[in-house]
FIFI-270547 format. One record per atom (N, C-alpha, C, O): residue in one letter; x, y, z. Coordinates in steps of 0.05 Angstrom, whole numbers, plus 5000, padded with zeros to 4 digits. Example, Ala and Ser with C-alpha at 12.3 -4.5 7.8 and 13.67 -1.06 7.14 Angstrom:
2
A526448865156
A524649105156
A526449345156
A528549345169
S525749555142
S527349795143
S525850015157
S526850235161
end
This chain:
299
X235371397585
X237071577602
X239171707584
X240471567568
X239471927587
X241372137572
X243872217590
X243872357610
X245072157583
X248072257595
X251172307572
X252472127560
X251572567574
X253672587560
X255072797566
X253972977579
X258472847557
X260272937560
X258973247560
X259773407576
X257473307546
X256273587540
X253473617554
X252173827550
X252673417570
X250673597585
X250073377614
X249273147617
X250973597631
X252773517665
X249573387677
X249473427701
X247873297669
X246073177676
X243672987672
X242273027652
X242972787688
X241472507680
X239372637671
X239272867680
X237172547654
X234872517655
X233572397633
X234572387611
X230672287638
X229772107612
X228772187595
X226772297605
X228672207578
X227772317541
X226072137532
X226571897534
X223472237521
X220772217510
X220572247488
X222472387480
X219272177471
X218372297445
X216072207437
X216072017421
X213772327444
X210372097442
X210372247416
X211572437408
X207471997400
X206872067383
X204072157381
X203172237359
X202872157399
X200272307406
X200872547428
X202772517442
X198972837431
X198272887448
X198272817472
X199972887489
X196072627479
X195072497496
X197772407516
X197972467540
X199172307505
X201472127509
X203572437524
X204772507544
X203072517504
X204972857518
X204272907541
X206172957556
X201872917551
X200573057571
X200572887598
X199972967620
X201372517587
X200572307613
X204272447616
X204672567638
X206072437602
X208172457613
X209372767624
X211572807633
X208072887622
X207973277636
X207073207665
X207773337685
X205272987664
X203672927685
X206172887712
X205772917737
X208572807697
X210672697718
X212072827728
X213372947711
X212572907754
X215173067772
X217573147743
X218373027724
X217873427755
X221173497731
X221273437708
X223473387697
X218773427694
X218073347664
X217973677654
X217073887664
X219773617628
X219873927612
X219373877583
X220273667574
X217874077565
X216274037542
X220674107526
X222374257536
X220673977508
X222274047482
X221374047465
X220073847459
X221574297442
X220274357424
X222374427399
X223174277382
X222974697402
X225874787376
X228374777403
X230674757394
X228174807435
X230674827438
X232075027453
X233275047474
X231175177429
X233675407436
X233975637450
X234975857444
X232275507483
X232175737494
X231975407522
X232575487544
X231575217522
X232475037542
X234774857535
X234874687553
X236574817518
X238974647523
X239874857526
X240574867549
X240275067515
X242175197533
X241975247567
X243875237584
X239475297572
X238875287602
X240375107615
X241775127635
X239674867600
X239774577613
X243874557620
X244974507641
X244874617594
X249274657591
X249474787619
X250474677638
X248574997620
X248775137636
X247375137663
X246975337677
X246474877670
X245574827687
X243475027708
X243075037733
X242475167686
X240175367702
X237575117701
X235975117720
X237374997687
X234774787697
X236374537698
X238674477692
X234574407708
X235874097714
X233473817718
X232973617732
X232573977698
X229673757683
X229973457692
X232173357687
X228273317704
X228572997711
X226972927680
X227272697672
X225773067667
X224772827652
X224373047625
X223773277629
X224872927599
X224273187577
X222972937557
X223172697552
X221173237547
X217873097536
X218473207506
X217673437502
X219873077483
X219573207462
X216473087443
X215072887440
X216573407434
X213873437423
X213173507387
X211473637375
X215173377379
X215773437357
X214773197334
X215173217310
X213472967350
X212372797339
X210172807340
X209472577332
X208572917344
X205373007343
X204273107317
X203473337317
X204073027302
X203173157282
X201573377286
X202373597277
X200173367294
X197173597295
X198373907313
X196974107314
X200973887324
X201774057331
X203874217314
X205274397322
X203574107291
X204974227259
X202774427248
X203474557229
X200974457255
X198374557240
X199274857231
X199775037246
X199274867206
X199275197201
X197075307179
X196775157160
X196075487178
X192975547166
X192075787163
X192175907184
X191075907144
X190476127145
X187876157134
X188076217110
X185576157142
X183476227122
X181276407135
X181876647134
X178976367147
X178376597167
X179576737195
X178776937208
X181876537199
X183076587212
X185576457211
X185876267195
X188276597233
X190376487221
X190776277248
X190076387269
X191576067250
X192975787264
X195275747269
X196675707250
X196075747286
X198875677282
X200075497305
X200775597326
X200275197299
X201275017322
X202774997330
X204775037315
X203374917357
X205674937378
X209174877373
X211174917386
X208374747339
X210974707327
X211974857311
X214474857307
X209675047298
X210975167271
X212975367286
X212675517306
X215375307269
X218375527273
X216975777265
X214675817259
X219075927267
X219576257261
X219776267235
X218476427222
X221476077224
X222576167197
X220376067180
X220276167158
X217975837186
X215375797170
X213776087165
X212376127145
X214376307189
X211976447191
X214076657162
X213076687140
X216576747168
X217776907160
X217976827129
X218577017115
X217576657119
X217576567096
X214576487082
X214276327063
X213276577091
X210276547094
X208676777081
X207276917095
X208876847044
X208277157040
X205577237047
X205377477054
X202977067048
X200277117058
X201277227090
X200477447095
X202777107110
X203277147138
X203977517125
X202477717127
X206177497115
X206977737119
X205177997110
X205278237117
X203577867091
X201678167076
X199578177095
X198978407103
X198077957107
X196677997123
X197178107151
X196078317160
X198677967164
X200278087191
X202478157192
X204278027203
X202678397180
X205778467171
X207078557204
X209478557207
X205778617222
X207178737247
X208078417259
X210078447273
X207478217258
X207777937268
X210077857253
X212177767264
X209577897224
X212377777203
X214577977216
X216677877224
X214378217218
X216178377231
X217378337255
X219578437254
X216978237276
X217378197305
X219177927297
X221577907300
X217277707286
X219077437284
X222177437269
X224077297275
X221877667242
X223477717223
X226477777248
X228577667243
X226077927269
X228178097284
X228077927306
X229777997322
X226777747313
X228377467340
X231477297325
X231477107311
X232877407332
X236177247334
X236177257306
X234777407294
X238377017290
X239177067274
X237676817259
X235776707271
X238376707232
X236976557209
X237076247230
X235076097229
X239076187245
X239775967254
X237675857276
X236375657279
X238176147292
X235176097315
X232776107310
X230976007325
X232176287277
X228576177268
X228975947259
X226975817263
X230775827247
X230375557235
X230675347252
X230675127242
X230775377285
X230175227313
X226575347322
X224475217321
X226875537327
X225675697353
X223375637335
X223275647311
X220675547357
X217975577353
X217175917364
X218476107373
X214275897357
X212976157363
X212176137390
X213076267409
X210275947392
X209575867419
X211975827439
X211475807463
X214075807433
X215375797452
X216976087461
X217876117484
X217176237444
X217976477451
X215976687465
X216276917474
X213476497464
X211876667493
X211276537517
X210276627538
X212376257509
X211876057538
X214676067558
X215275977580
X215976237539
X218676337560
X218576607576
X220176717591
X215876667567
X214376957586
X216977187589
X217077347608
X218777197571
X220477377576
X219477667567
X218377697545
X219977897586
X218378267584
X218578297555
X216678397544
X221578197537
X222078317517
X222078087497
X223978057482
X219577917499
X219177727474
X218277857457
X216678027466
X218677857425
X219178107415
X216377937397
X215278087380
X215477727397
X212677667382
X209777747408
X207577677402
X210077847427
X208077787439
X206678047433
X204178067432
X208378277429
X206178547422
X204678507397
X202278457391
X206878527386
X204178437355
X201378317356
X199078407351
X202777987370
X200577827371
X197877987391
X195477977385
X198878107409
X196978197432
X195378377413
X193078327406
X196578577405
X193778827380
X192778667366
X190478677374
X192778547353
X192578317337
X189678187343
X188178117325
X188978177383
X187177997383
X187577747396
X185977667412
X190177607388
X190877407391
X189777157407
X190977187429
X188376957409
X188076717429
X190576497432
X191876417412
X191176407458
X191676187459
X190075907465
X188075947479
X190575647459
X188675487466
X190775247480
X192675107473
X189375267504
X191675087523
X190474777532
X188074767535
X191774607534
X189974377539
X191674187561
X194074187563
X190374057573
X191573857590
X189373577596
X187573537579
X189473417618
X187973207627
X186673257653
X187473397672
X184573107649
X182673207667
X183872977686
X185872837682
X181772967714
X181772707726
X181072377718
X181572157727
X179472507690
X178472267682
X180772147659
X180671957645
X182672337663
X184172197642
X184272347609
X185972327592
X183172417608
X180972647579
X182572937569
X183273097586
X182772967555
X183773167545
X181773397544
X179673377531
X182373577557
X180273857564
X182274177548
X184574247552
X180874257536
X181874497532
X181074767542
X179074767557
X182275067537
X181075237556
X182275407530
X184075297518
X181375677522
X182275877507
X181976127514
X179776217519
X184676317517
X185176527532
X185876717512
X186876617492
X185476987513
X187177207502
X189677197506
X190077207530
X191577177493
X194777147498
X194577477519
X195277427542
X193977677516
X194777867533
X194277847562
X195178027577
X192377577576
X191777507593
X194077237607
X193877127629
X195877177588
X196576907588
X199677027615
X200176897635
X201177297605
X202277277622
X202877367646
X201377547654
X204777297661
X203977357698
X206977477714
X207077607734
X209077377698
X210577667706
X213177467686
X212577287670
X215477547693
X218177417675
X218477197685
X219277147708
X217777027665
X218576757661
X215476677669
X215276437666
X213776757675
X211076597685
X209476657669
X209476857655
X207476427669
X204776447651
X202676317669
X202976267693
X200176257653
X197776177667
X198475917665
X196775767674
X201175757652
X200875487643
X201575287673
X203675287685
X199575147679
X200974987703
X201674747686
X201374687662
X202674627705
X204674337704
X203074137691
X201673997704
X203274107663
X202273897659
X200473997627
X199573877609
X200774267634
X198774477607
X201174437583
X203574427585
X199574427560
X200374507537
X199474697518
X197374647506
X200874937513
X199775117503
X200675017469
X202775037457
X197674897460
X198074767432
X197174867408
X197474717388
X195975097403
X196475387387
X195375627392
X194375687413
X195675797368
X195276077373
X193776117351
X193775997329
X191876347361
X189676347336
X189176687332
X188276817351
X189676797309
X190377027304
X187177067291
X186476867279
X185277287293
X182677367280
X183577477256
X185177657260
X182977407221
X183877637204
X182577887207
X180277927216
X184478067198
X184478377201
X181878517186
X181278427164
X180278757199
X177878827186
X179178967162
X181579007158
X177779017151
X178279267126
X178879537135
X177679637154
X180679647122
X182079927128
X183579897155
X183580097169
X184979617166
X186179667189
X188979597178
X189179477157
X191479697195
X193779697191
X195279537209
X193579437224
X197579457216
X199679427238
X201579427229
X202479427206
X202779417258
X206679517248
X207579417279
X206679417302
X209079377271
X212279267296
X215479407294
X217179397276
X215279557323
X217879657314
X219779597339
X218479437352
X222079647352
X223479587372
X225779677370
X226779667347
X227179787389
X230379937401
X232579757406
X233379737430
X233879617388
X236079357408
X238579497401
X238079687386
X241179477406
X242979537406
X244679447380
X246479597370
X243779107366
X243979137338
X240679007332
X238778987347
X241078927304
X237978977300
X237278677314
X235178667327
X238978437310
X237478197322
X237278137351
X236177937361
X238478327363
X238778377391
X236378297408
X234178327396
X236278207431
X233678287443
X233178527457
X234878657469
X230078597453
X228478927453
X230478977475
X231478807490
X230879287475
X231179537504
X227879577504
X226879477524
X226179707486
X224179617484
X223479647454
X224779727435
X220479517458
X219379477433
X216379497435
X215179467457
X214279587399
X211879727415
X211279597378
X212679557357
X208179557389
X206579477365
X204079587361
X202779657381
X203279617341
X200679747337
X199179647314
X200079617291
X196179567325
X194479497302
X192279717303
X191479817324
X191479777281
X188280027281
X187480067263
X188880007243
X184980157259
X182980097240
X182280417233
X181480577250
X182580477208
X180780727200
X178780807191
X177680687172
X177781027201
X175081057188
X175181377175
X174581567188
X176181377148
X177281627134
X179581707145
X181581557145
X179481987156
X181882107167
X181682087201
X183082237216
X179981907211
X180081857239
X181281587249
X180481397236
X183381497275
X182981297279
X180381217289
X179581337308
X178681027278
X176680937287
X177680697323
X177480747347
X178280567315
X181080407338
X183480317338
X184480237317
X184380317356
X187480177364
X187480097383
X185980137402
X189979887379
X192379737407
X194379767406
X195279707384
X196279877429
X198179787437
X199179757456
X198879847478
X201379507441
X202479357466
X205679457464
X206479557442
X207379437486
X209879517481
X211279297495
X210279237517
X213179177488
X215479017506
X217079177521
X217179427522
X218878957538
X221079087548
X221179367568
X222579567570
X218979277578
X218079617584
X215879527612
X214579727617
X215479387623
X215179207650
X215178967647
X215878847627
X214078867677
X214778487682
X213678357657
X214978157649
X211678437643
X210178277623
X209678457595
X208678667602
X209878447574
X209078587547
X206278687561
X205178537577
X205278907555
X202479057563
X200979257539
X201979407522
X199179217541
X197279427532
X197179647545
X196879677569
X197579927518
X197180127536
X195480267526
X195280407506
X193580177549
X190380287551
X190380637550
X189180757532
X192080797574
X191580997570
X191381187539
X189781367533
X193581057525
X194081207498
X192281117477
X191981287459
X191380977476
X189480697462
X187480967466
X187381157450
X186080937488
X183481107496
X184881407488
X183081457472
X186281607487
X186481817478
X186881837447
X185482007436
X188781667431
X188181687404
X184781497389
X184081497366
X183781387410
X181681257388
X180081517382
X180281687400
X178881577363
X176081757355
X177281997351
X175782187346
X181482037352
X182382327335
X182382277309
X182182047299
X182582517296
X183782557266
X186082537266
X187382677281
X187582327246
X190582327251
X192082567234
X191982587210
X193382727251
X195582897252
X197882917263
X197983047284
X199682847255
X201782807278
X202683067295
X203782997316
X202583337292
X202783487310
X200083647321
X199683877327
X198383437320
X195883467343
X195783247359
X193583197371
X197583087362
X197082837370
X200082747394
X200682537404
X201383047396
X203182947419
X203582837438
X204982647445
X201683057452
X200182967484
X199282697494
X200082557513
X196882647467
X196782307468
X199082097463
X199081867473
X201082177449
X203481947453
X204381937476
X204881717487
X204882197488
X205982237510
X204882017534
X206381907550
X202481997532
X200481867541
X202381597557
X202481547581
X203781487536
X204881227544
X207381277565
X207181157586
X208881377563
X210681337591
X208781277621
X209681137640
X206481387621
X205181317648
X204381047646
X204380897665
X203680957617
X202080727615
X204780417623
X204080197630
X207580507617
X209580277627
X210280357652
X209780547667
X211880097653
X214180077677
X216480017681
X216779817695
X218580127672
X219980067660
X222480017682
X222580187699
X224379817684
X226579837693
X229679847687
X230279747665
X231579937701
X234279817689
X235579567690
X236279447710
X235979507668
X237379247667
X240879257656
X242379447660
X241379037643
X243579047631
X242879257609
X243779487609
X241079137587
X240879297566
X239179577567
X238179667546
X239079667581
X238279997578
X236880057614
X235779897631
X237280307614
X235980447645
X232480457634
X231280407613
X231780547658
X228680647656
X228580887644
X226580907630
X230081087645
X229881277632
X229781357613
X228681557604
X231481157603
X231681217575
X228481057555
X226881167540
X228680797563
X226780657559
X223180907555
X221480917536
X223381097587
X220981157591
X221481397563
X219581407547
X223381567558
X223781757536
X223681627513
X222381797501
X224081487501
X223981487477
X221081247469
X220281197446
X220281147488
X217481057492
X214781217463
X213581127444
X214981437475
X213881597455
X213781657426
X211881687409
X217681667424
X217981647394
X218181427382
X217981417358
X218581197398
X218080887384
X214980887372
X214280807349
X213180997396
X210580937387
X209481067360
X207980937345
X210281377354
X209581537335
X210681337310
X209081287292
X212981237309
X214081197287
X212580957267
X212080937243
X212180787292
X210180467298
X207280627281
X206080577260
X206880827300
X204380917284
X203480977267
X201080937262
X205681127249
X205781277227
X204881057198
X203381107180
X206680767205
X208080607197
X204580447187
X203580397165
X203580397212
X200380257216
X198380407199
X196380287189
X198880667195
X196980777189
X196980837158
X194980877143
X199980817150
X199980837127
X199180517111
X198180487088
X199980327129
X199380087111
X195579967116
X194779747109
X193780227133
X191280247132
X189680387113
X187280407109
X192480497099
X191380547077
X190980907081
X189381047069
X192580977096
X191781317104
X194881447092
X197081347089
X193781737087
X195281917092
X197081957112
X196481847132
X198782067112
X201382127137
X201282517135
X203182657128
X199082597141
X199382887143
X201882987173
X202082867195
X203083187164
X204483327193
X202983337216
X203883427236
end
């Protein structure tokens, strides 16, 4: 039992050293996963949650896993600052090293996991576009009836369900993320609007694509901050795949994306603004992708 001057409420503290053991105790009423932190003790000071039971997960070995070889791995533990300090992460997925590089400051990557900055399903988690062009899987696991450890693996762009929600029920552990490496001649890039740079997004827009000479052969993007959940925008996706990149033949299609969000006002910025400059976030993102695909940047 935990009780102290600094946090106005009871509850019992865990720390298994298996999986297994994680998942019998998720199993229990008001049980909450702890991982880096720093996005539930503060909840917790502040009495926005009021957890009966917290499950730290930091003794698991196997949820340390970080890897890169036909594909990249990355377990439910590895911090921000592993990936950001990671030079294969960054040459390879430079729009991913980018997004993580600009969450808070040196203090909160050296807390904050990856996985947890999308299991907080927030519009303007500033790793989930990247990861989404990207491809990205999650692999979630829990116990069956029999007791058994079952897993299920989803497209992260499927994973979320509006702010603050995911597909994760009570008892799920989302225990890594599995990135496909990039084909030949493809690019990405991560870019975002905050008010200072570690800010969180007004919005934010990522792009991965693949060339084939002077044509995009394909793309994704996803943009934050810009409705209930980070999204793919299909419409623009489908108007730039199969052009020749030019940037002033290619207006119309940026334009493309204000229809493709939804954008609202919040504290940090109106819809309007959000839906205007939508466009020029994306060009810039694009420009950015295309050149590290290895292309030209013609007018």
């Amino acid at each position: 039992m935990v009780d102290t001057k600094y946090i106005g409420i009871n509850f019992n503290y865990y720390r298994p050293e298996t999986l297994k053991e994680v998942l019998k105790r998720l199993q229990e009423k008001g049980s909450r996963i702890l991982a880096g932190g720093t996005d539930l003790l503060v909840r917790i000071k502040t009495e926005a949650e009021k957890p009966e039971i917290i499950v730290e997960i930091t003794g698991v070995k196997e949820l340390h896993v970080l890897e890169m070889r036909n594909e990249l791995i990355l377990g439910a533990l590895v911090k921000l600052y592993e990936i950001e300090k990671n030079d294969s992460i960054k040459n390879t997925y430079p729009s991913l090293y980018e997004a993580v590089k600009s969450i808070g400051g040196t203090q909160i990557r050296n807390m904050a996991t990856l996985t947890g900055n999308l299991c907080n399903a927030s519009p303007g988690a500033d790793s989930a576009p990247p990861l989404i062009t990207l491809g990205a899987e999650v692999e979630i696991k829990d116990l069956n009836k029999k007791g058994e450890i079952v897993s299920r693996i989803i497209l992260l762009e499927d994973f979320f369900k509006g702010p603050g929600k995911t597909v994760l029920d009570p008892g799920d552990v989302l225990t890594r993320i599995i990135v496909p490496k990039p084909y030949k001649n493809t690019g990405s890039a991560f870019k975002k609007i905050a008010r200072v740079n570690l800010d969180i997004s007004k919005i934010s827009c990522a792009v991965s694509l693949e060339k084939d000479g002077n044509t995009i052969k394909s793309i994704k993007i996803a943009v934050g901050a810009a409705a209930a959940t980070p999204l793919r925008a299909f419409n623009t996706e489908e108007a730039l795949t199969g052009t020749i990149f030019k940037m002033n033949k290619m207006q119309t299609a940026l334009d493309l994306i204000r229809d493709d969000i939804s954008p609202i006002t919040d504290v940090r910025s109106t819809a309007e603004y959000r839906r205007a400059v939508a466009p020029v976030l994306l060009k810039d993102t694009l420009r950015l992708a295309w050149k590290r695909a290895g292309g030209d940047i013609p007018l």
